[in-house]
KEVEXVEX-295406 format. One line per field, with one value per residue (C-alpha): z, x, y; chain; residue in three letters. Coordinates in steps of 0.1 Angstrom, whole numbers. Layout:
# KEVEXVEX-295406
Z = Z;...
X = X;...
Y = Y;...
chain = A;...
res = ala;...
//
This chain:
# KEVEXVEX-295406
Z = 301;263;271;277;248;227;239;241;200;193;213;198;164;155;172;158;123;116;132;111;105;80;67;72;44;41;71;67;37;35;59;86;71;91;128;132;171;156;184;188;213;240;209;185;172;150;120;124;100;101;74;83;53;61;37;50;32;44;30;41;32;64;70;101;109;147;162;145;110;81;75;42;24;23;16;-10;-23;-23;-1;-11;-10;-7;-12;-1;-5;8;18;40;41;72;66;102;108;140;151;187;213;221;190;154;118;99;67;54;20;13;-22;-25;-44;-44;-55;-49;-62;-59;-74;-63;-77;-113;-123;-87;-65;-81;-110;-96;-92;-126;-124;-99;-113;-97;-97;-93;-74;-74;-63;-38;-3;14;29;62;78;117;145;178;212;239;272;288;273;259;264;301;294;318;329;309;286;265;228;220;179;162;122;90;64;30;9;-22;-25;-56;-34;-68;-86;-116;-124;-148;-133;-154;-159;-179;-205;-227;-212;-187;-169;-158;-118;-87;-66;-37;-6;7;-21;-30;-24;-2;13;2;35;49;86;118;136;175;186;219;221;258;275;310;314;341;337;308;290;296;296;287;261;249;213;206;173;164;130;127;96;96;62;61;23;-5;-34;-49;-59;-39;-74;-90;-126;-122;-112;-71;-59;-46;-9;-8;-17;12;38;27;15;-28;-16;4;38;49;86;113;122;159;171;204;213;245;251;269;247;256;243;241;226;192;193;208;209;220;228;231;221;199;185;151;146;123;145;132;142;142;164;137;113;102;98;72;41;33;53;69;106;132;149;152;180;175;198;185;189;167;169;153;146;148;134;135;125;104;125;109;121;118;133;128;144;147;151;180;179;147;149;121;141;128;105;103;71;89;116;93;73;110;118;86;84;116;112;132;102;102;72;72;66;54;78;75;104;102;90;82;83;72;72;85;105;92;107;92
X = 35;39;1;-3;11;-3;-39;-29;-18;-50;-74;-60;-46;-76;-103;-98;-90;-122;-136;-148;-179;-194;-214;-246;-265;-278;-261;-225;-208;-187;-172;-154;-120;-85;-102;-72;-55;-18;-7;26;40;66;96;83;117;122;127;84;59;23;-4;-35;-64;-99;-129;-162;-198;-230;-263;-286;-325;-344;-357;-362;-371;-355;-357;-391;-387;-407;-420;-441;-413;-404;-441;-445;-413;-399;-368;-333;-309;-274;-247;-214;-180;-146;-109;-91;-50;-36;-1;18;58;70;93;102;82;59;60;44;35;9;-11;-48;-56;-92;-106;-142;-171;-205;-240;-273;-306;-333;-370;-370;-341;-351;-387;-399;-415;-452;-434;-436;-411;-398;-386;-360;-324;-289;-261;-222;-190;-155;-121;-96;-111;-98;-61;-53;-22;-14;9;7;23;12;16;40;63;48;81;77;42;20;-14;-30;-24;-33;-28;-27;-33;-32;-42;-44;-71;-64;-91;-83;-114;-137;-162;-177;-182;-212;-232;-266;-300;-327;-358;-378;-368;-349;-337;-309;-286;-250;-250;-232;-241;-257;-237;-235;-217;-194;-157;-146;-158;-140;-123;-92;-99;-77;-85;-79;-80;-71;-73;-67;-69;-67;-63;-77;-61;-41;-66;-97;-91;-113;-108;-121;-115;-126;-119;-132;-128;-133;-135;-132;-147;-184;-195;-176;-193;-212;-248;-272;-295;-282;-278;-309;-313;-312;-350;-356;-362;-329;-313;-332;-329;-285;-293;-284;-246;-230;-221;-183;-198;-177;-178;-172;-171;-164;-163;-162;-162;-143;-122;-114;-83;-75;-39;-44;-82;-97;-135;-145;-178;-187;-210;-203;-221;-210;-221;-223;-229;-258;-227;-192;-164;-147;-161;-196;-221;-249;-252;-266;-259;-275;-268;-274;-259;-259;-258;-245;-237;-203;-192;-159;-136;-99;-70;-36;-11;27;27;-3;-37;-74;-105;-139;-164;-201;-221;-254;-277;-296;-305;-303;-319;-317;-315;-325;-296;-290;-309;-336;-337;-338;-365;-384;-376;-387;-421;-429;-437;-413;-392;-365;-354;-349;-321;-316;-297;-280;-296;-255;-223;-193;-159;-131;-99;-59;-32;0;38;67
Y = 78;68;60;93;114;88;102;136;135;116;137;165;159;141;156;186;178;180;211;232;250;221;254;235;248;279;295;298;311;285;256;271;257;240;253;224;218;219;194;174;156;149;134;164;183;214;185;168;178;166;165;163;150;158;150;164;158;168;178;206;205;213;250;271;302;308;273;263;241;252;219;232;234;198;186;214;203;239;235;243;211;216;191;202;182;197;185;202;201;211;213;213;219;217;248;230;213;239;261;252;265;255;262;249;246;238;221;226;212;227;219;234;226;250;261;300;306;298;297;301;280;284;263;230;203;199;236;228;236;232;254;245;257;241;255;265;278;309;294;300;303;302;302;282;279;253;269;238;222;191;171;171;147;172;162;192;215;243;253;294;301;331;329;342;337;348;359;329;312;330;347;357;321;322;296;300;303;293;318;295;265;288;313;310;344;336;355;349;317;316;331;295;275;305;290;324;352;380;392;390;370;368;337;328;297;279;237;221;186;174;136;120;87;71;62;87;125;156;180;217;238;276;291;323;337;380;396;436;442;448;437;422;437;406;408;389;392;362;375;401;437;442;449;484;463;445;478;498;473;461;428;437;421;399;405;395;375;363;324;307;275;259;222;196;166;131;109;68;53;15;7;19;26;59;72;103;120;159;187;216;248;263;298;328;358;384;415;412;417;442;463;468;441;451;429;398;369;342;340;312;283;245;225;189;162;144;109;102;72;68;39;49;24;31;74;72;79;71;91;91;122;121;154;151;181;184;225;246;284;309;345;376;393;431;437;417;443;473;458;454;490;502;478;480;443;419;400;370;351;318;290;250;227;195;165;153;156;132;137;113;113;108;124;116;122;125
chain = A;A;A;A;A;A;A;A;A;A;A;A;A;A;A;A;A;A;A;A;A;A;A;A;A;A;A;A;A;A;A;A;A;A;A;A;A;A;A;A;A;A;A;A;A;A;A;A;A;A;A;A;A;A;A;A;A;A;A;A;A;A;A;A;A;A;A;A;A;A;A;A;A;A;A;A;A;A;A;A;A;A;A;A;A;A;A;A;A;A;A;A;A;A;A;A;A;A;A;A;A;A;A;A;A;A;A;A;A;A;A;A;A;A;A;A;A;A;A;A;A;A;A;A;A;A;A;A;A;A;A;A;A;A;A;A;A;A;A;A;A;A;A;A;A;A;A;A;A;A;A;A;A;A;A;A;A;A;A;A;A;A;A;A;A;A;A;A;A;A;A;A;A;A;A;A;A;A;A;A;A;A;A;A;A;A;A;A;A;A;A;A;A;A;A;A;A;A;A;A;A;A;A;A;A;A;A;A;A;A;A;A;A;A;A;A;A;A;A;A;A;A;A;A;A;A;A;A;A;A;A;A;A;A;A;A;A;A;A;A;A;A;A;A;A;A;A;A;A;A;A;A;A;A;A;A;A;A;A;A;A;A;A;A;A;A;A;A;A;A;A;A;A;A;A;A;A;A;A;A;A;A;A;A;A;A;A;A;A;A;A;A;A;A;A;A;A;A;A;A;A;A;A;A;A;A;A;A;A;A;A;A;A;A;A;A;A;A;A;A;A;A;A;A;A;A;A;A;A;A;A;A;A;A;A;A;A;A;A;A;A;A;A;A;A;A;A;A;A;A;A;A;A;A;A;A;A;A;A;A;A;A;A;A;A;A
res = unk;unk;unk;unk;unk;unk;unk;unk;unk;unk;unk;unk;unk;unk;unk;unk;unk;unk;unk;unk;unk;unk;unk;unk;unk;unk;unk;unk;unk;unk;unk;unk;unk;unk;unk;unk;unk;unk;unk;unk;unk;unk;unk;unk;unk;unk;unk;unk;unk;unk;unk;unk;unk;unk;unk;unk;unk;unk;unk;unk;unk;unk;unk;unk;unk;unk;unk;unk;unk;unk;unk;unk;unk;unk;unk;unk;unk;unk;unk;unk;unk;unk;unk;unk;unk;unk;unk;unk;unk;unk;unk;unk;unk;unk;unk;unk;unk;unk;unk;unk;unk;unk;unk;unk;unk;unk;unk;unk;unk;unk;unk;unk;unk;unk;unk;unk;unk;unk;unk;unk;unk;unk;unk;unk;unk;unk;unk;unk;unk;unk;unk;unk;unk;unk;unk;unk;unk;unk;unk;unk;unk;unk;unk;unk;unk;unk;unk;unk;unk;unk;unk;unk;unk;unk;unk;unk;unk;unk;unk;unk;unk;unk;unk;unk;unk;unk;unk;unk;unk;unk;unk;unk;unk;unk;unk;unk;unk;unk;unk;unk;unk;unk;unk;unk;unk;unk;unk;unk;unk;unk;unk;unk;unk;unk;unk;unk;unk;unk;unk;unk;unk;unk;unk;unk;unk;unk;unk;unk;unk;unk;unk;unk;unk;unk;unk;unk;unk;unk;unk;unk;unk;unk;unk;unk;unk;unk;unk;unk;unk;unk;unk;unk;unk;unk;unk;unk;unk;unk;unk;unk;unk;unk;unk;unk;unk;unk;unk;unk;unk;unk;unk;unk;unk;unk;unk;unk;unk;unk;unk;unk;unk;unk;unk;unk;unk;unk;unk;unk;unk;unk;unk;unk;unk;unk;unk;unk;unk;unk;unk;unk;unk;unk;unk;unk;unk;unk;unk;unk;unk;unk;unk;unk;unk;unk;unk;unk;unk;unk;unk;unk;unk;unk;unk;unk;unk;unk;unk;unk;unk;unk;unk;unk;unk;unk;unk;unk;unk;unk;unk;unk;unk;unk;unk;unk;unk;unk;unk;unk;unk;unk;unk;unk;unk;unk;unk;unk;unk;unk;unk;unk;unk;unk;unk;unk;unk;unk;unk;unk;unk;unk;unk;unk;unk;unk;unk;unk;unk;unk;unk;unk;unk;unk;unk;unk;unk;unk
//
């Protein structure tokens, strides 16, 4: 049975540390930050805390339009590269066996280079520029409940959380975007490498397992985050006057978008070793749950298969996650509707994905 919670803290504790939204470029606003399983196990008292340290990297360079890559822009050189760094720490306290706190606190670091952006893409190469962002994310707080009590080492399980997010990240960073070789306008960055989004979020979440035997089992996440308010104010002109188009059709600011992911997979466990192996989707609806949905955003969704593995020794647990993309598709947004209705020409922007992410890091207990 010790076998058993064993898997059920690894499956779940580190598994999940990682899931998050890995923005993937130029769809999200932002990684999907501490979507964390806040699991414990069958010795877990009102005294346990857990920290949880997760590093994620990935960068994002391949445009689509829908589900078809715009392969041009790589051989014209035109694409838009992100390269986004962030730490998540997902701060757990224990309440009693099936009750728990927790907080996330994400540190950020942003770059993305870019033609169109500065002297535009009929520049050439040597135009391209790069703009910066660095900071606290939007911190998220949350409250969970497993539905058995985990002291009783059940076969299965499931995790209910209810969350927080606070709107602490800048959602209205500047950087300077270069017009030509001397003249440079300080403006917001890109929607993508801003550190928040402006809104305040309620997240729901609910993380399960069933083991089959002591050493395999199965496991499933869902994490949706809503946020109610529609636009956060931030010009979508990076330091310029808003077009008379992106003001007709909503896209002059910066939509506040929902994000959703949901994950499954099987997990192996050896003594101190584990692997797992699932599929995922990452998302950023085109409408919201609450609220209205007009403003600029970039929605879409990733599908990525996940193989992960982990080492835990004594109350210390390493991990390792590496999703790979198998489907990416950029859907149409609201502004892109309006602009359809008001063209009469079908119209859908487009968005740069990552092939793969990596995420690094440790559970510990204390």
């Amino acid at each position: 049975m010790k076998r058993l919670v064993a898997l059920v803290v690894i499956v779940l504790v580190c598994s999940l540390s990682n899931s998050s939204l890995h923005a993937q470029g130029c769809v999200a606003i932002r990684g999907l930050n501490g979507a964390v399983c806040a699991s414990s196990n069958g010795h877990a008292d009102s005294t346990s805390w857990t920290l949880t340290i997760n590093t994620r990297y990935f960068k994002s360079y391949k445009h689509f339009v829908g589900t078809v890559e715009q392969k041009e822009r790589l051989e014209n050189q035109t694409e838009v590269i992100n390269h986004s760094f962030s730490t998540d720490f997902f701060i757990q306290k224990n309440l009693s066996r099936k009750f728990s706190l927790a907080m996330n606190i994400p540190v950020i670091s942003n770059a993305r280079s870019s033609l169109y952006e500065h002297g535009g893409n009929a520049v050439g190469p040597s135009a391209r520029k790069s703009t910066h962002s660095f900071g606290i994310g939007d911190i998220r707080i949350a409250a969970y409940s497993w539905l058995r009590d985990p002291g009783k080492m059940p076969r299965w399980n499931a995790q209910v959380g209810l969350g927080l997010k606070l709107a602490t990240g800048d959602y209205q960073y500047q950087d300077y975007f270069y017009r030509n070789d001397t003249l440079k306008t300080l403006g917001p960055v890109d929607q993508s490498i801003q550190l928040g989004d402006g809104g305040t979020g309620i997240s729901l979440e609910l993380n399960g397992f069933y083991a089959f035997t002591q050493e395999i089992s199965m496991y499933g996440n869902v994490f949706y985050l809503s946020n109610p308010r529609e636009q956060n104010g931030v010009s979508t002109a990076r330091g310029g006057v808003p077009t008379a188009a992106s003001i007709s059709y909503g896209s002059n600011v910066m939509s506040v978008a929902d994000q959703y992911m949901y994950r499954f997979g099987l997990s192996y466990m050896h003594k101190n070793f584990s692997a797992t192996l699932g599929l995922r989707k990452d998302g950023i609806p085109a409408e919201d749950l609450i609220g209205g949905s007009n403003g600029f955003r970039r929605p879409g969704y990733v599908v990525a298969i996940e193989p992960g593995v982990s080492y835990t020794q004594k109350k210390t647990t390493f991990f390792v996650n590496l999703p790979i993309s198998t489907r990416r598709n950029r859907t149409q947004s609201v502004p892109d509707m309006i602009r359809t209705k008001k063209t009469g020409t079908y119209f859908k922007g487009d968005a740069a994905f990552a092939d793969y992410l990596i995420n690094i890091g440790a559970v510990i207990k204390f």
